[in-house]
C-alpha positions in Angstrom: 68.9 77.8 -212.8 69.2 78.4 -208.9 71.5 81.1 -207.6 74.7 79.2 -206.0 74.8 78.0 -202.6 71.3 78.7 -202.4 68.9 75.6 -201.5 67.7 73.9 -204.3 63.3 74.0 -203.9 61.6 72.3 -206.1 59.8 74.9 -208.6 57.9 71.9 -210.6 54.2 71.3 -210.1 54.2 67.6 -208.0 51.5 65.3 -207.9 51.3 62.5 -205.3 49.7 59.4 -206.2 48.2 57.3 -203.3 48.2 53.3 -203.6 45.4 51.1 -203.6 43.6 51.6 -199.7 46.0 55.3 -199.9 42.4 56.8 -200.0 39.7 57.6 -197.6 36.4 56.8 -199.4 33.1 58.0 -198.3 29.5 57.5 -198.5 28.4 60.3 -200.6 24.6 61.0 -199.5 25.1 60.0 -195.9 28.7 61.6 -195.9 29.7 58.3 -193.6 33.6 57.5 -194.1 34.0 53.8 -195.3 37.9 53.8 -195.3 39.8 55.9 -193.4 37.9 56.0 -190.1 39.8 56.4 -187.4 39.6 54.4 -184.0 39.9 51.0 -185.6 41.0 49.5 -183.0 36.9 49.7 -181.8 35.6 47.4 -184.5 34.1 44.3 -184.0 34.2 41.2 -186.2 30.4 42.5 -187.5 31.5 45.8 -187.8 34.1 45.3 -190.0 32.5 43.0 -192.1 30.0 45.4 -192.8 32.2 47.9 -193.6 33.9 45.7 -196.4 31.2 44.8 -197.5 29.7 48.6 -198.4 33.1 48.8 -200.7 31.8 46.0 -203.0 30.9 47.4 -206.6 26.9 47.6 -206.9 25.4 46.7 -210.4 24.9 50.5 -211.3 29.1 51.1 -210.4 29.9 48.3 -213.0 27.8 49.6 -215.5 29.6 53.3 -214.9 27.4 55.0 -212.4 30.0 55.8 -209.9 29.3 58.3 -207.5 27.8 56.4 -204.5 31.4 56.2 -202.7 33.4 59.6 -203.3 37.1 60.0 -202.6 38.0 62.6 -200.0 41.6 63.4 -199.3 45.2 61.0 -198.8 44.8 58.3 -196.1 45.3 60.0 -192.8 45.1 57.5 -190.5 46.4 53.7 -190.5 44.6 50.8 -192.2 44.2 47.5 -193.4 42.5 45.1 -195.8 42.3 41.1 -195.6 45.5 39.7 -197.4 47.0 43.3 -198.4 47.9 44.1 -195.3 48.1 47.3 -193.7 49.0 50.9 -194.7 50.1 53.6 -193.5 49.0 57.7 -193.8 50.9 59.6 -196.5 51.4 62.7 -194.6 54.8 63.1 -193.5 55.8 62.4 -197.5 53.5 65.0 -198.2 55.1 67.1 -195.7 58.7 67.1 -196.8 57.7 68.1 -200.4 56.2 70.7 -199.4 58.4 72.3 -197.5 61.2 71.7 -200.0 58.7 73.2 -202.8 58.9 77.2 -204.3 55.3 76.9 -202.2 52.7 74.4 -200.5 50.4 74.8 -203.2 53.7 73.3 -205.7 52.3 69.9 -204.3 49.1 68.6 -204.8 47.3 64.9 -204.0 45.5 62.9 -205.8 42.7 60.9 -204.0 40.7 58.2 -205.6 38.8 55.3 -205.4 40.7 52.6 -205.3 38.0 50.3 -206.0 37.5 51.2 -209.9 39.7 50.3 -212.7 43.6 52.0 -213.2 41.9 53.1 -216.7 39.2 54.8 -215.4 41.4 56.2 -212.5 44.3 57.3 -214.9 42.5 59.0 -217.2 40.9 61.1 -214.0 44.4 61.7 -212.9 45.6 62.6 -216.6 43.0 65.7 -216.7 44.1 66.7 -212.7 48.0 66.5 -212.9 46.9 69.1 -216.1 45.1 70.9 -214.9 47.4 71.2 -211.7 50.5 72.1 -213.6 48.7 75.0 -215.2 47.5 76.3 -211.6 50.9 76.4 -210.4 52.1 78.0 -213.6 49.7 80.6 -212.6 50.4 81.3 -209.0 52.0 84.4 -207.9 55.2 82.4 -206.2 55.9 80.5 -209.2 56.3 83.5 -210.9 58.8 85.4 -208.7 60.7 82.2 -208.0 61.6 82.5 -211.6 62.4 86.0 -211.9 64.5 85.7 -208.7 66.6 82.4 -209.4 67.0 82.6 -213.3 65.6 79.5 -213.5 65.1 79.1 -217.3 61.7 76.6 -217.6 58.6 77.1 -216.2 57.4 74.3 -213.5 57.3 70.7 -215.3 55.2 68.1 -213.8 56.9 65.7 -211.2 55.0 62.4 -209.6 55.5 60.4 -206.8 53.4 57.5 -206.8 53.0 54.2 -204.4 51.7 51.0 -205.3 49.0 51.3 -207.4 49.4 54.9 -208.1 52.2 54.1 -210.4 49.8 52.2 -212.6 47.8 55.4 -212.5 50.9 57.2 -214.1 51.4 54.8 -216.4 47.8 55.1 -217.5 48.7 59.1 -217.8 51.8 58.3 -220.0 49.7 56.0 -222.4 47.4 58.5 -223.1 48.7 60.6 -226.3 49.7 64.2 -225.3 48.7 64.0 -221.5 52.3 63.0 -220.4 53.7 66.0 -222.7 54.8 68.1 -219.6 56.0 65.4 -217.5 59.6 65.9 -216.6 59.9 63.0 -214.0 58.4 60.2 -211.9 59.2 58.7 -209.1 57.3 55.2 -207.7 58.0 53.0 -205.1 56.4 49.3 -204.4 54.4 49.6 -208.0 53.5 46.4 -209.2 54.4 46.9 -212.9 53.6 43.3 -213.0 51.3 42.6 -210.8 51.3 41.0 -207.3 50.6 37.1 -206.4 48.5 38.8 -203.2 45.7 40.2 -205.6 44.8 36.4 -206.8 44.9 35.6 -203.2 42.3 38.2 -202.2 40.1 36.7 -205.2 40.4 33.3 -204.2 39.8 32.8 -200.7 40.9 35.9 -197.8 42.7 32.7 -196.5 44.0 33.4 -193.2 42.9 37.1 -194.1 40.9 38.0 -191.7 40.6 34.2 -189.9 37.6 35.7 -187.5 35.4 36.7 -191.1 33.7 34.7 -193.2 35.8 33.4 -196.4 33.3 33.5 -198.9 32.0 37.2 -198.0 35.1 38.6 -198.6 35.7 37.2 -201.7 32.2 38.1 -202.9 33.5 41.3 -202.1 37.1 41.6 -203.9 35.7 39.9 -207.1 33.4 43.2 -207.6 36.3 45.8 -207.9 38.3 46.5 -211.3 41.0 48.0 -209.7 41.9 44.8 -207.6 41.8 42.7 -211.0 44.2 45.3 -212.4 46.7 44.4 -209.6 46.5 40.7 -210.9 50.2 39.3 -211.5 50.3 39.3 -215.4 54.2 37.3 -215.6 54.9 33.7 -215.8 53.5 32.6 -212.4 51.0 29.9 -212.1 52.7 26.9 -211.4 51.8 24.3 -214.5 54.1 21.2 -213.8 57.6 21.9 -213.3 57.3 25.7 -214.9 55.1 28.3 -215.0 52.4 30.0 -217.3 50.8 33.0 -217.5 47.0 33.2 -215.5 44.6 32.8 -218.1 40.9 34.7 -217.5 39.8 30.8 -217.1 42.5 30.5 -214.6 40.9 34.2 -212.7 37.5 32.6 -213.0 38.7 29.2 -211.1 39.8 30.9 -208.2 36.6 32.7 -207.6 36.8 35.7 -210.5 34.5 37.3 -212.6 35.1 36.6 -216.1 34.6 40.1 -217.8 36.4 41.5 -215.5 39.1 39.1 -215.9 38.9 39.4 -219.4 39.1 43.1 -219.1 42.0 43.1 -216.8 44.3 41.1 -219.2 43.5 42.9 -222.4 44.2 46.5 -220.6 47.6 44.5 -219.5 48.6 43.6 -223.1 48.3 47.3 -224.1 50.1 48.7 -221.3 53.4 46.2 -221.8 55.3 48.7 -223.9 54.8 52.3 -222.1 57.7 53.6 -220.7 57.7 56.4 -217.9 60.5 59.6 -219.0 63.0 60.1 -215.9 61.8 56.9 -213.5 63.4 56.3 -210.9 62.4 53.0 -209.4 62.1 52.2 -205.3 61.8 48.4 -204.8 61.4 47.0 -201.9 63.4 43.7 -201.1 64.4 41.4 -198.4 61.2 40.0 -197.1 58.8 37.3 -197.7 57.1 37.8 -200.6 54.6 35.4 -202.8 56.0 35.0 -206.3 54.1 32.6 -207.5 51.4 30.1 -207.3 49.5 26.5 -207.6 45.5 26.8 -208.2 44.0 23.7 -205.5 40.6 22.6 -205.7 39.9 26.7 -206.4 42.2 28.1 -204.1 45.3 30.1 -204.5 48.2 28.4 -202.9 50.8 31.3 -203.0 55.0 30.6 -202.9 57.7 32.5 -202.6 59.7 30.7 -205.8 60.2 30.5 -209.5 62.1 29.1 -212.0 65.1 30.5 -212.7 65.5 31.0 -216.9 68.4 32.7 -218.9 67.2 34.0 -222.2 63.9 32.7 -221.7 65.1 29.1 -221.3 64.3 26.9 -218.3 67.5 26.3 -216.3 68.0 22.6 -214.9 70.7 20.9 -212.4 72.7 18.1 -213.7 70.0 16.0 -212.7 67.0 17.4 -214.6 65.2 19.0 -211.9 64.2 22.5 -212.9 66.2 25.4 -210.7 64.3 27.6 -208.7 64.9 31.0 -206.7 63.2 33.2 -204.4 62.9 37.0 -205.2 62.2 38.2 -202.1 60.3 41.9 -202.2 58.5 44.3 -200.0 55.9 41.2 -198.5 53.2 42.3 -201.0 55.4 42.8 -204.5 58.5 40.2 -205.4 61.4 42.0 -206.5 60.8 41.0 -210.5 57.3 42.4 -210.4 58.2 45.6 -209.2 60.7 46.4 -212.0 59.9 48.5 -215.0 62.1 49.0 -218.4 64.9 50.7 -217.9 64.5 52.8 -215.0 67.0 53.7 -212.4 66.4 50.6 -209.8 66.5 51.8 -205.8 66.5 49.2 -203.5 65.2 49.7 -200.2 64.8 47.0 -197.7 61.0 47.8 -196.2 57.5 46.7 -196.2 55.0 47.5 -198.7 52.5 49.7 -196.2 55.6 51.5 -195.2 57.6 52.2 -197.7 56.2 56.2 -198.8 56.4 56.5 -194.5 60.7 55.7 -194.2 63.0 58.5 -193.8 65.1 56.7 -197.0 62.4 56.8 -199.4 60.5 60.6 -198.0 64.7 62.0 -198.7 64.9 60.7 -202.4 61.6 61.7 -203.0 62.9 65.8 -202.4 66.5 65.3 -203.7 65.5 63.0 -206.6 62.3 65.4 -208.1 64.8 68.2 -206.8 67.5 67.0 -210.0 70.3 65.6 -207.2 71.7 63.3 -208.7 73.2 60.2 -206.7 71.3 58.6 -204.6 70.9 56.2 -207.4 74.3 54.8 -206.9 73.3 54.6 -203.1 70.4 52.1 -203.1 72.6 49.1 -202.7 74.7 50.2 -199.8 71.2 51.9 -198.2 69.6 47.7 -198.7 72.8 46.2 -197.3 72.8 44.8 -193.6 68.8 45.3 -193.3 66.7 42.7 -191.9 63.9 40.4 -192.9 60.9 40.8 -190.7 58.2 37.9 -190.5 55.1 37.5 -189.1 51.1 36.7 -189.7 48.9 40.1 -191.2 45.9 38.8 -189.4 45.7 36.6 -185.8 42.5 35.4 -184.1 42.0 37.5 -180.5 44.3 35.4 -177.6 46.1 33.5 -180.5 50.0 33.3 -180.1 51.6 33.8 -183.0 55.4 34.3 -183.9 57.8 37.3 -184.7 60.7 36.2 -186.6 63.8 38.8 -187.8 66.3 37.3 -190.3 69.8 38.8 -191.0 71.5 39.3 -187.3 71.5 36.2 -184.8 72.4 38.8 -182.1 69.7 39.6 -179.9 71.8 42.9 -178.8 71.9 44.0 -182.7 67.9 44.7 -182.7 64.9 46.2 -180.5 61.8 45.0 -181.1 58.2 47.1 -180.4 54.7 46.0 -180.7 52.0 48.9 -180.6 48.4 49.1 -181.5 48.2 52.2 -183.9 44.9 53.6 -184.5 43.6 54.7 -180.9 44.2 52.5 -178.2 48.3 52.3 -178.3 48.3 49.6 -176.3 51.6 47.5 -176.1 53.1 44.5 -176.0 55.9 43.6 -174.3 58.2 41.5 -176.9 62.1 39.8 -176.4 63.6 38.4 -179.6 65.9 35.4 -179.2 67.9 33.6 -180.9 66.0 30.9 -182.7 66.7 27.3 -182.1 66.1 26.0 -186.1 68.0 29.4 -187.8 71.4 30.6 -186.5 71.1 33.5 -188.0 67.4 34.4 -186.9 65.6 36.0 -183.9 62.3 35.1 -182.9 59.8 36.0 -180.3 56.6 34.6 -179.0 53.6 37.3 -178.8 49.6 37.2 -178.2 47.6 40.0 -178.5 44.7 40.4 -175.7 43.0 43.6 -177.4 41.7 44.3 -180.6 43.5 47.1 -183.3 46.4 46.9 -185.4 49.3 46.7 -184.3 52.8 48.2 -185.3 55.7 45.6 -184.8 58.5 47.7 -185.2 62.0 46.5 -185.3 65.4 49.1 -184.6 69.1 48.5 -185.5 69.6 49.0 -189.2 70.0 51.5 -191.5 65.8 52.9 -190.4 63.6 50.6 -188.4 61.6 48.2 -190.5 57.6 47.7 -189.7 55.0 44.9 -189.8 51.2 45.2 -189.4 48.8 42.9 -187.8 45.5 43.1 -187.2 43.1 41.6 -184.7 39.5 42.0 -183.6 37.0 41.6 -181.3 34.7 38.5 -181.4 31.1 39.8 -182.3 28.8 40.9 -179.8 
């Protein structure tokens, strides 16, 4: 155990687990980056078609030949996908745990491609996290950390995963002996469930990317395992006045490939049951977030409600008419989704993209895998009095669009920056108002004149709270 009064470090071998687009990916022979290029901001409409379009699984990928795209490090640089939004770089997450850790090399990251399926990813991160563990064990300062605190176990494994990467975990911990050494996990925006946004991506790229061609990006989502692993697998195709579970004819009507889709849902029936040991849950909440959806003409029409049941049983008014409720979440994964067993539930009123980047989340990260306890009890007064931030992931070049801040309808309470974020910083001058239809919303009118993606950051809760939107150049 550590001396008293001394500062706790963390003396455990820690893995941190990227979500999907947490990556950079490259081209393996020509050594180009695909994801994770900086300068964004410099694409055209061609340009970044192309690039999507060299992430699509070939033949010889599906058939297991995967070495044509290679992962190289944590995202370092901001980016985006049609329909998931953007993300942002890991590093200042990565920073804090190390230096809270015994050493740098305590922490270690695991990069992969996102592309491929959370089966063949987990069992990747089963043999590193390992392998890892038994490197630390072996370094010099792991040694004389125990001799000079009394501490009286050797390093454990610890993960902190985002998004996907949770799934990755899971995988670890549903593979007989490989979570043996695991002493705790922490994940944060994992969609345990699945996410309404990964049908979306299959279907169409609706309002995506409105300057790239529909059908090309679908072509391209319907290649990759790992984004028919994201699939919501919970009650939420809308089937008459309830909802049912997507069948794979249901993934094959909105644009899907059927053994992939067949695939996805079997590896989802064997993963219901596993539980992770010490989980400790972040979940975003408080903005928009699909829930659920209708299938039209072979597009996915997403909504934010369900139907409220008790016990499995469809609750109705006095009238008949089914009840219904929105979740809310962190824009990309409702609230219900993002919920796993038992764990200890954190609430934590941010956006997907940026919810490993928040001061909140970076701080439970070191005192949670540190063992200090309470923060736990925290998570609802750290959600309370934070806002709900609104606006479009994707606007044409020129087009106005609309900002729109829920909770406060004090223009006073709240600050409100827009800022292109991957090389040209240029900025936006931006005034919320009070909003004519909401009392208690602020709005503000906003067009973007250069291409990039752009941080709209608003100030005056507990940590500012961040929206990405991207736009690009028409092509040449």
């Amino acid at each position: 155990m550590a001396v008293a009064g001394q500062k706790r470090l963390l003396h455990d071998a820690v893995v941190v687990v990227p979500g999907i687009m947490g990556s950079e990916l490259i081209d393996t022979d020509a050594g180009k980056v695909l994801w994770g290029a900086p300068h964004l901001f410099r694409y055209s409409a061609r340009m970044q078609l192309d690039r999507f379009k060299s992430l699509a699984l070939t033949d010889d990928e599906r058939a297991g030949s995967t070495g044509r795209i290679t992962p190289r490090g944590l995202l370092s640089v901001h980016e985006w996908f049609p329909n998931l939004g953007g993300i942002e770089p890991y590093s200042k997450l990565v920073g804090d745990l190390r230096a809270n850790a015994v050493h740098p090399h305590a922490v270690a990251t695991f990069a992969y491609d996102w592309r491929l399926s959370v089966r063949h990813n987990g069992a990747r991160l089963a043999e590193f996290a390992n392998q890892h563990l038994a490197t630390w064990r072996s370094h010099p300062e792991h040694g004389r950390h125990m001799v000079s605190t009394g501490e009286d176990r050797p390093g454990q494994l610890l993960f902190v995963a985002h998004s996907m990467g949770g799934l990755l975990v899971r995988e670890v911990f549903a593979t007989p002996g490989a979570a043996d050494e695991v002493a705790g996990v922490l994940t944060a925006g994992t969609p345990f469930a699945g996410s309404v946004k990964a049908a979306v991506v299959l279907s169409t790229g609706r309002n995506g990317a409105p300057w790239l061609p529909r059908e090309e990006l679908r072509e391209v989502g319907r290649t990759m395992p790992g984004l028919y692993d994201l699939l919501p697998n919970y009650r939420c195709l809308w089937d008459g006045e309830a909802t049912k579970h997507l069948s794979a004819e249901d993934i094959v009507a909105i644009g899907g490939d059927a053994d992939l889709a067949a695939d996805t849902l079997s590896w989802q029936q064997q993963l219901a049951s596993v539980r992770l040991r010490d989980h400790r849950l972040v979940v975003g909440v408080r903005q928009s977030t699909s829930a659920s959806l209708h299938i039209d003409s072979g597009e996915v029409v997403a909504s934010g409600e369900l139907p409220r049941r008790k016990d499995g049983v469809l609750l109705r008014h006095p009238d008949g008419s089914p009840m219904r409720q929105v979740l809310g979440g962190d824009g990309t994964v409702c609230t219900a989704a993002a919920q796993h067993g038992a764990a200890v539930e954190i609430p934590v009123a941010r956006k997907h993209g940026t919810l490993m980047s928040g001061n909140l989340v970076r701080n439970m990260a070191v005192s949670l895998l540190s063992r200090v306890r309470g923060l736990e009890e925290l998570g609802d007064v750290l959600g309370d009095g934070e806002f709900t931030l609104d606006a479009p992931e994707a606007v044409r070049l020129g087009e106005e669009f609309t900002i729109r801040l829920a909770g406060t309808s004090n223009p006073a309470a709240a600050n409100c920056t827009v800022e292109e974020v991957t090389g040209s910083r240029a900025s936006v001058r931006t005034v919320l108002r009070r909003d004519r239809e909401n009392t208690d919303t602020l709005s503000a009118a906003c067009t973007l004149t250069q291409p990039g993606l752009y941080r709209i950051e608003v100030s005056g809760g507990t940590e500012p709270i961040s929206h990405f939107i991207m736009t690009a150049a028409a092509n040449a």
